[in-house]
PLY file of the C-alpha trace (Angstrom):
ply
format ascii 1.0
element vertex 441
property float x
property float y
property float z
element edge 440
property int vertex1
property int vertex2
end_header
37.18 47.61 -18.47
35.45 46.16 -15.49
32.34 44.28 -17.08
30.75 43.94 -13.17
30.91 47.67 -12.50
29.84 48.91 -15.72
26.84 46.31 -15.43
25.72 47.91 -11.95
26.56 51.06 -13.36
23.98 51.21 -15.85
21.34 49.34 -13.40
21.93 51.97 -10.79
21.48 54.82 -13.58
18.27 53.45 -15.03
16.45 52.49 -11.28
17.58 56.44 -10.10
15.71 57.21 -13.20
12.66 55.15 -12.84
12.30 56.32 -9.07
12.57 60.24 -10.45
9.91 59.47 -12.74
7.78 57.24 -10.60
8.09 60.81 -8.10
7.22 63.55 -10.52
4.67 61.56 -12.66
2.90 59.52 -9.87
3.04 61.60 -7.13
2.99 64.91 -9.22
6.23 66.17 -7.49
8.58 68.72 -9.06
12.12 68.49 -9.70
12.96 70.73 -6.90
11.03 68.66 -4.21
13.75 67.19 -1.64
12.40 63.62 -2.67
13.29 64.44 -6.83
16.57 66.48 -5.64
17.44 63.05 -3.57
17.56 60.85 -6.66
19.34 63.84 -8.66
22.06 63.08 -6.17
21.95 59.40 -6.61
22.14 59.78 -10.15
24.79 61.75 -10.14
27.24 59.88 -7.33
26.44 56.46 -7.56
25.97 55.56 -10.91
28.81 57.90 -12.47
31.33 56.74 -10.06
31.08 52.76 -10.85
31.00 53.57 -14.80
33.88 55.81 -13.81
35.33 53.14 -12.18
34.46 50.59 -14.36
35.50 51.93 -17.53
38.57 54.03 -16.73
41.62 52.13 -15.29
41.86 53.89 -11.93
44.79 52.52 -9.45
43.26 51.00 -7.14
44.00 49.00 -3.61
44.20 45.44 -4.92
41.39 44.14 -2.59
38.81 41.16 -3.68
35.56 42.78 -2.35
34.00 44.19 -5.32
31.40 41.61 -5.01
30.42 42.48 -1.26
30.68 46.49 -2.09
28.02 46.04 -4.41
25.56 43.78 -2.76
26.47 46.64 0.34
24.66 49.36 -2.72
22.13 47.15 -3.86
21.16 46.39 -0.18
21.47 49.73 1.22
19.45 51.19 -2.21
16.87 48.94 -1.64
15.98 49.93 1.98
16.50 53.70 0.94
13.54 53.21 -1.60
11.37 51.47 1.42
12.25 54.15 3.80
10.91 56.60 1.47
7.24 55.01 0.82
6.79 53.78 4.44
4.42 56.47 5.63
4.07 60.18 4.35
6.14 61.78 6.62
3.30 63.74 8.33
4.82 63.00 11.98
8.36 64.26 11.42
7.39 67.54 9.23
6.48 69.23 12.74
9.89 68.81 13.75
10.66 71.62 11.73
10.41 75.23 12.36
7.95 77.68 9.98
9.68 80.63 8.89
7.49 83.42 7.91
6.62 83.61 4.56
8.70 86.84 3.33
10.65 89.92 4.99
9.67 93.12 5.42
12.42 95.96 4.15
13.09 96.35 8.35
13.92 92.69 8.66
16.25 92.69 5.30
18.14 96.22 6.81
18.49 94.14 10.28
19.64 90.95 8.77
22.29 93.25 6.55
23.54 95.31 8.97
24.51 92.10 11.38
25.35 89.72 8.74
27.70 92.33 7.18
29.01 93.35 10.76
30.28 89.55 11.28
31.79 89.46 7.78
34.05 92.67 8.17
34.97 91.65 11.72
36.08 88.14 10.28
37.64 89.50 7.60
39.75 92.03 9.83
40.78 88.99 12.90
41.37 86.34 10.60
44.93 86.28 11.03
44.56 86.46 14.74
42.32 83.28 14.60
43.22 80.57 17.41
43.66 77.45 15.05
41.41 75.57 17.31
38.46 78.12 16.59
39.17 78.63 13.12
36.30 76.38 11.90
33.63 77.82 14.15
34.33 81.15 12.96
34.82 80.35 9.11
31.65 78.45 9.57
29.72 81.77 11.23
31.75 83.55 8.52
30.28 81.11 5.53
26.91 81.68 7.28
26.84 85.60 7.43
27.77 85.32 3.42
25.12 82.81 2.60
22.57 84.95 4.39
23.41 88.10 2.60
23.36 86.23 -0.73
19.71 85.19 0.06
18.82 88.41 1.61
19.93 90.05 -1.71
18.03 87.52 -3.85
14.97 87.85 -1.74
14.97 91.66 -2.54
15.90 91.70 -6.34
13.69 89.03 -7.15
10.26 89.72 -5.04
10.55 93.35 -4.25
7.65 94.93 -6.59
8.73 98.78 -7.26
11.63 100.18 -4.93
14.32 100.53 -7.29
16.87 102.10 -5.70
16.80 99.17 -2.51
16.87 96.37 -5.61
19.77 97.93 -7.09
21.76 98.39 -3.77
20.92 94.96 -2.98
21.68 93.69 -6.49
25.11 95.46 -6.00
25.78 93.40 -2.66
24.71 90.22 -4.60
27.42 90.57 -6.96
29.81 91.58 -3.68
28.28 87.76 -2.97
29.41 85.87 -5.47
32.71 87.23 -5.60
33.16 86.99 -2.16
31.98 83.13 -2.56
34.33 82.72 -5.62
37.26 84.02 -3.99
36.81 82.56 -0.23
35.88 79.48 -0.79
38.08 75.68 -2.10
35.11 73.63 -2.23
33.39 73.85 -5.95
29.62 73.89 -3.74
29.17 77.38 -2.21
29.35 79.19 -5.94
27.14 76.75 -7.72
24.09 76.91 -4.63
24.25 80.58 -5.25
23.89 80.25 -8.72
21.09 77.35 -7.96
19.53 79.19 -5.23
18.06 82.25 -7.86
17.63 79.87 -10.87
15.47 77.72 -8.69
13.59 80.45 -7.40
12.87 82.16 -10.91
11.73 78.69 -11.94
9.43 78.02 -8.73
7.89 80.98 -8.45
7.69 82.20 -11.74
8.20 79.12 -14.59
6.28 76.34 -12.98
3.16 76.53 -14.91
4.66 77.15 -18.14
5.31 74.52 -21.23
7.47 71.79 -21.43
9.61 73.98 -24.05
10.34 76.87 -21.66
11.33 74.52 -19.01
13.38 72.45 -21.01
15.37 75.57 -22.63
15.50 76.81 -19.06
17.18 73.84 -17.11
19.19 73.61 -20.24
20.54 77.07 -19.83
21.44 76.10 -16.23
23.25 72.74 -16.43
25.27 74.94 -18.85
26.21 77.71 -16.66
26.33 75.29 -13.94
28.69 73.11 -15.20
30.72 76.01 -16.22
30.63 77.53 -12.81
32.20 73.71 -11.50
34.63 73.99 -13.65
35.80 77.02 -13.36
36.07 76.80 -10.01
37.83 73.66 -10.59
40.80 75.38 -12.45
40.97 78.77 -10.71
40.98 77.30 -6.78
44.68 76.13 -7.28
45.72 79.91 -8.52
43.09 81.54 -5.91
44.58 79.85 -2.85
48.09 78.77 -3.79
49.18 80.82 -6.64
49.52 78.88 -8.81
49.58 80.23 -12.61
46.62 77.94 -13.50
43.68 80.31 -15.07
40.72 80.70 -16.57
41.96 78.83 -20.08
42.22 75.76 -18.46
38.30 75.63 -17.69
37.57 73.25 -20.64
40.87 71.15 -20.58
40.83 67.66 -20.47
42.97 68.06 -17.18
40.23 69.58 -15.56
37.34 67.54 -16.66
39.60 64.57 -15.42
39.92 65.99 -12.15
35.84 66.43 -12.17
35.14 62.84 -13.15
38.00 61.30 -10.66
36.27 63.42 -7.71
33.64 60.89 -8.54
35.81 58.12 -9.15
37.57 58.59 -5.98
34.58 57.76 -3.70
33.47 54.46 -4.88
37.42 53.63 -4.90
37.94 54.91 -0.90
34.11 52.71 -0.24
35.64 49.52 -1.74
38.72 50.25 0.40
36.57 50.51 3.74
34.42 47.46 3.05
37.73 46.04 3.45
39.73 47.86 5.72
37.40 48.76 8.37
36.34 45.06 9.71
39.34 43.25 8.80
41.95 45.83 10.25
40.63 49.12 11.60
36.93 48.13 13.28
33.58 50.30 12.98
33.75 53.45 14.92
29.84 52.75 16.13
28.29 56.26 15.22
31.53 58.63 16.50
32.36 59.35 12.87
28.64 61.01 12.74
28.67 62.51 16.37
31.05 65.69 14.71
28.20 66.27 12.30
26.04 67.40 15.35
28.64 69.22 17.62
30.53 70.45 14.99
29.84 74.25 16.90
31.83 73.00 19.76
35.35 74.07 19.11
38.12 71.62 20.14
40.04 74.40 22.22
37.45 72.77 24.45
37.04 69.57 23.86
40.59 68.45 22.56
39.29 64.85 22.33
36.60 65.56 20.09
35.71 62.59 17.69
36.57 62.99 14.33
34.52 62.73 11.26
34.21 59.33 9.22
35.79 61.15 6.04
38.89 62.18 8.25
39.06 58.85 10.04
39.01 56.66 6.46
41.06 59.38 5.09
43.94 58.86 7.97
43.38 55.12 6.83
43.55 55.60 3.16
47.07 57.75 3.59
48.06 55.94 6.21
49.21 59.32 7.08
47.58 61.13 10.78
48.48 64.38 8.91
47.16 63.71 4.98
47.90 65.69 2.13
44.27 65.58 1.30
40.65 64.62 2.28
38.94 61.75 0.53
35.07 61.12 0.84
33.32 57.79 1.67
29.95 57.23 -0.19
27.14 56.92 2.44
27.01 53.53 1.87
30.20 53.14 3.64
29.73 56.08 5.87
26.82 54.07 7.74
28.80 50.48 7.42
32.29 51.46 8.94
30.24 53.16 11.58
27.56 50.26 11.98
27.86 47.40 10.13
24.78 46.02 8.37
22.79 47.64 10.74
23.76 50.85 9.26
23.44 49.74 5.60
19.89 48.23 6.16
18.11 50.13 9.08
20.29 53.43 8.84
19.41 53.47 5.13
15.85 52.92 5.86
15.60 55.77 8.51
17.80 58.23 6.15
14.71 57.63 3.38
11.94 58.26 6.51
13.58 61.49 7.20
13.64 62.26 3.45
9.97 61.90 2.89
9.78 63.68 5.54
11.44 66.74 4.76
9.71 66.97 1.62
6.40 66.72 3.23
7.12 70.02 5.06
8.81 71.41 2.01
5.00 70.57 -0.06
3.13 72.19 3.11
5.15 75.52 3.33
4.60 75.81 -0.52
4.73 79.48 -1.27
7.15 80.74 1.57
9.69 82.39 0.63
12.02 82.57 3.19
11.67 78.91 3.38
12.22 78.48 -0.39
15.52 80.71 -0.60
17.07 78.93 1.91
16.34 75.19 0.39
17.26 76.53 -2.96
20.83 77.35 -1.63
20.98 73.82 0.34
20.27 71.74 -2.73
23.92 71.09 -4.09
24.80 70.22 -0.34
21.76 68.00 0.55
22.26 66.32 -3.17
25.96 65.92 -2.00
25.09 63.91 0.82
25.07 60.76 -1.57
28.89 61.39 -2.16
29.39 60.66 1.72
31.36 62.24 4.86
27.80 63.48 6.27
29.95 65.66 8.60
31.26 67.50 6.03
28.51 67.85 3.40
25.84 68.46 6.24
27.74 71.05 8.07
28.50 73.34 4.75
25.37 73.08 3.82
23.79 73.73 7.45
25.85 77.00 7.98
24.81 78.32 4.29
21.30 78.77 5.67
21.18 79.02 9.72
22.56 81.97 10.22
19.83 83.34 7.27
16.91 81.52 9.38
17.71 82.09 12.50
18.24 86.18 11.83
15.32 85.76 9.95
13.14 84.55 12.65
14.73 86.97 15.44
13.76 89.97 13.02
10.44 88.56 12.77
9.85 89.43 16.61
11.46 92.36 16.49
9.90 94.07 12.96
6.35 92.74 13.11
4.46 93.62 9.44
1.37 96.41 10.83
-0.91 94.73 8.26
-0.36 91.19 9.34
-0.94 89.36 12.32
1.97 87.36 13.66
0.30 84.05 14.15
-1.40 84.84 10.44
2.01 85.11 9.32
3.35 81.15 9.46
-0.10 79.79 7.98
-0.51 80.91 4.21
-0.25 79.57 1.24
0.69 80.67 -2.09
-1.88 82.98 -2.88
-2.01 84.87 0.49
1.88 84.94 0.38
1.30 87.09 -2.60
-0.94 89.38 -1.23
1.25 89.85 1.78
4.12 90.95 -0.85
1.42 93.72 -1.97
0.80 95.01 1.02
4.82 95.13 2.75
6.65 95.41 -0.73
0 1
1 2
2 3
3 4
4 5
5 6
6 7
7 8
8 9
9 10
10 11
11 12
12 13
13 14
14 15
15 16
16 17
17 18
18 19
19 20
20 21
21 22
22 23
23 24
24 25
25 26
26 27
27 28
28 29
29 30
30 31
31 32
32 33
33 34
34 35
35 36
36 37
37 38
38 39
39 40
40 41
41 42
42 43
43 44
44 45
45 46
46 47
47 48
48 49
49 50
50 51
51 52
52 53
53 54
54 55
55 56
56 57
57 58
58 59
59 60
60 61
61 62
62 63
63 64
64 65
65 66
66 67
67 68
68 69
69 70
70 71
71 72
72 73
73 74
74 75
75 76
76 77
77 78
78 79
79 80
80 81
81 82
82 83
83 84
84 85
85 86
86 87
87 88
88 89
89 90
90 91
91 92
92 93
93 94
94 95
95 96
96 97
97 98
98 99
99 100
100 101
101 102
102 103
103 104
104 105
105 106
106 107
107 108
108 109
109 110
110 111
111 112
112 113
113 114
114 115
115 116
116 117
117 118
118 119
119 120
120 121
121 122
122 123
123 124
124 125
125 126
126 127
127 128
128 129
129 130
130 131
131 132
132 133
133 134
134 135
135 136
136 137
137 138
138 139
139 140
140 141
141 142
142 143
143 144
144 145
145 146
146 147
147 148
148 149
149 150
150 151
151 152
152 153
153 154
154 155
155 156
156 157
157 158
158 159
159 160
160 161
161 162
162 163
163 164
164 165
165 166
166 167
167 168
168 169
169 170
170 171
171 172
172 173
173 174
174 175
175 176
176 177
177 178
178 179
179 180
180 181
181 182
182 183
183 184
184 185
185 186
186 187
187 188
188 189
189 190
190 191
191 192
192 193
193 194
194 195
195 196
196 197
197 198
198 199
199 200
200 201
201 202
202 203
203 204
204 205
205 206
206 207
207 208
208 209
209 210
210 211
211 212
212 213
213 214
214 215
215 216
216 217
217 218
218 219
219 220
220 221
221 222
222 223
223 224
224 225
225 226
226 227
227 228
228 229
229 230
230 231
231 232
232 233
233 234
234 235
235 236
236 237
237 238
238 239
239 240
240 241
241 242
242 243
243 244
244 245
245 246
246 247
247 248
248 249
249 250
250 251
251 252
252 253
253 254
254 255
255 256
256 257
257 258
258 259
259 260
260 261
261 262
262 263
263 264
264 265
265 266
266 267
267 268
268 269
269 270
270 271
271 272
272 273
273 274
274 275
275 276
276 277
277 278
278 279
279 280
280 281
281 282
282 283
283 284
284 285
285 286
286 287
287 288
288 289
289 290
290 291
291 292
292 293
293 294
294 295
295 296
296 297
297 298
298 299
299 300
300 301
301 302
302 303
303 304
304 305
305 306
306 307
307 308
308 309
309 310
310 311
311 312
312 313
313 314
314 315
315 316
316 317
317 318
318 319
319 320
320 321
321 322
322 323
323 324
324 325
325 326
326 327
327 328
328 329
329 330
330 331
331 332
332 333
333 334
334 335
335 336
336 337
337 338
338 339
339 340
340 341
341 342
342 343
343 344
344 345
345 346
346 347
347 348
348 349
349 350
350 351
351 352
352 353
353 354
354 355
355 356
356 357
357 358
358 359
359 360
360 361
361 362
362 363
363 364
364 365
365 366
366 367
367 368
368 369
369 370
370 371
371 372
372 373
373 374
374 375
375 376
376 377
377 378
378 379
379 380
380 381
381 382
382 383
383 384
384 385
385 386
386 387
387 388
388 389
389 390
390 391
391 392
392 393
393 394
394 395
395 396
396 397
397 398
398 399
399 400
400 401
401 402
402 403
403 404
404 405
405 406
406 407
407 408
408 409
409 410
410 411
411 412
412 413
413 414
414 415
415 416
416 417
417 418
418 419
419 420
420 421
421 422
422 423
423 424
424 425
425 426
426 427
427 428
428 429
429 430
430 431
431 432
432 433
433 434
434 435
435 436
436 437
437 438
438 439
439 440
């Protein structure tokens, strides 16, 4: 047992849960705000991987830096925490767009009809894919999915009356999640789906109820949740290699292994790149971000395309420029191979800023939801972010909901509610949303 990481371990676990509570109870957040979700994530990928680490003999590269890995945490913690209380985000909220508050059964038809168009033509080309454009169109096709799945939600869970469009749509739902069970590796994509509708029943519908019912309710989720990641876990190797795995080894210790060592695996690869990157490899100065932001640039045209930080320290870790598999860097990491202590003390501190900031919109545009859907179905990606490789985490969880937003908001010119005005439309709150939903649905 390592006595140091177990030590930190705990530290980390009980300061992510002072900060959670310090959020809800003092600022009278809920658990779904982006601030609350934030230290989920923390809670979850920091903490769990050193105990992980610290009381499971993982084999490990035999470096001497566990000392400097942590202070690296502690450090870039720290100005996380002061990024988030420096100012209440009121600047950077009108960065983003407003979506209107619902859609009208026009706008849900368009949305189908194009989102289900791309999906069938991706389906029908995929073996005809250029292997230079394959991630731009898997990433339109993981888009078109994750906009029907909200589309669908939307309707079955808001739509007052019209039974026959809520079963239809409750029928494509289900088309959803096996679609998202059977398409995608990653463990993410089925969970947010399951997320994004638990969420919104609890938002929308459980939020002023009593401890109890909440408690029984989040219960039943991390249940089903956690049964959904594993699953997933056991099946992906018989989905997409054939492997006669199955269903009965959902509960094995194998599997739950595999779980706990994804966790492991990051604080392992961050120890290895406090080491690595200055002694041997050098930072890469922000290029291991850039892909995160271009990613819709396919490198048919630009062949010399940077490369994200995962695949950089994963090319590293292998020593391999073709590896069997990706690893992940934690964030702390992320931001040091790419800028030193700069990155672990002002990128830290600028990563909080942009948190409070996002949950300052999200408090603002309570009630919309469009707007709500789509976060819902972000969550497991944006709580991922503390597990590192932003390209990766950010881009999966970017092309769940743009295609969904950006259809959204191009149906919104074109199928303009009678009832409403469109300027009306991006300015309600909770109790006008509702009286919208009387008067479209």
């Amino acid at each position: 047992m390592d006595g140091l990481l177990v030590f930190f371990g705990i530290l980390f676990l009980l300061y992510g849960i002072i900060m959670l509570c310090v959020y809800v109870f003092s600022e009278k957040g809920t658990v779904l705000d982006p601030i609350a979700v934030s230290w989920f994530g923390f809670l979850l990928n920091i903490p769990l991987a050193l105990l992980a680490v610290g009381l499971i003999p993982y084999e490990r590269p035999g470096y001497a830096v566990r000392g400097p890995a942590v202070i690296i945490l502690l450090t870039g913690t720290l100005f996380y925490t002061l990024g988030l209380y420096a100012g209440k985000g009121t600047r950077m909220k009108n960065w983003f767009p407003r979506p209107a508050p619902t859609l009208s059964p026009a706008q849900v038809l368009f949305v189908f009809c194009l989102c289900t168009a791309a999906v069938v033509l991706s389906f029908s080309i995929r073996e005809r894919y250029p292997p230079a454009l394959m991630s731009v169109v898997l990433g339109l096709t993981s888009g078109s999915i994750g906009a029907l799945s909200l589309i669908s939600l939307l309707v079955v869970l808001t739509y007052r009356q019209r039974l026959l469009f809520k079963a239809f749509m409750l029928g494509v739902l289900g088309i959803m999640f096996f679609l998202t069970y059977r398409v995608y590796f990653s463990r993410r994509p089925l969970v947010s789906l399951f997320l994004a509708g638990v969420c919104f029943i609890y938002y929308f519908k459980l939020l002023d109820k009593g401890k109890l019912v909440k408690c029984l309710f989040w219960g039943f989720t991390f249940f089903v949740g956690f049964f959904l990641i594993l699953l997933a876990g056991a099946t992906r190797a018989e989905r997409f290699y054939g492997y006669a795995e199955g269903v009965q080894k959902v509960f094995s210790s194998e599997n739950i292994d595999e779980f706990i060592g994804g966790l492991a695996i990051n604080y392992l690869v961050f120890e290895y790149t406090v080491h690595e990157i200055p002694v041997n490899a050098g930072y890469l100065y922000g290029k291991g971000l850039v892909p995160g932001f271009i990613f819709w640039i396919p490198r048919a045209i630009w062949p010399s395309k940077p490369i994200s930080s995962g695949a950089v320290i994963t090319r590293i870790w292998y020593n391999d420029p073709d590896p069997p598999s990706n690893v992940a860097n934690l964030p702390f990491g992320e931001l040091y191979m790419n800028f030193g202590w700069l990155g672990v003390t002002l990128g830290f501190f600028l990563v909080g800023k942009f948190v409070r900031g996002l949950n300052t919109y999200w408090i603002d545009n309570t009630g919309n939801v469009v707007l709500a859907l789509a976060w819902f179905l972000v969550i497991p990606s944006f709580a991922a972010q503390w597990r590192g490789d932003f390209t990766s985490m950010f881009v999966q969880g970017l092309m769940s909901i743009i295609v969904f937003l950006g259809i959204a908001w191009f149906s919104g010119k074109l199928f303009v509610p009678k009832s409403m005005e469109p300027d009306r439309l991006t300015e309600m709150g909770t109790t006008e949303t509702q009286e919208m939903d009387k008067q479209i649905l």
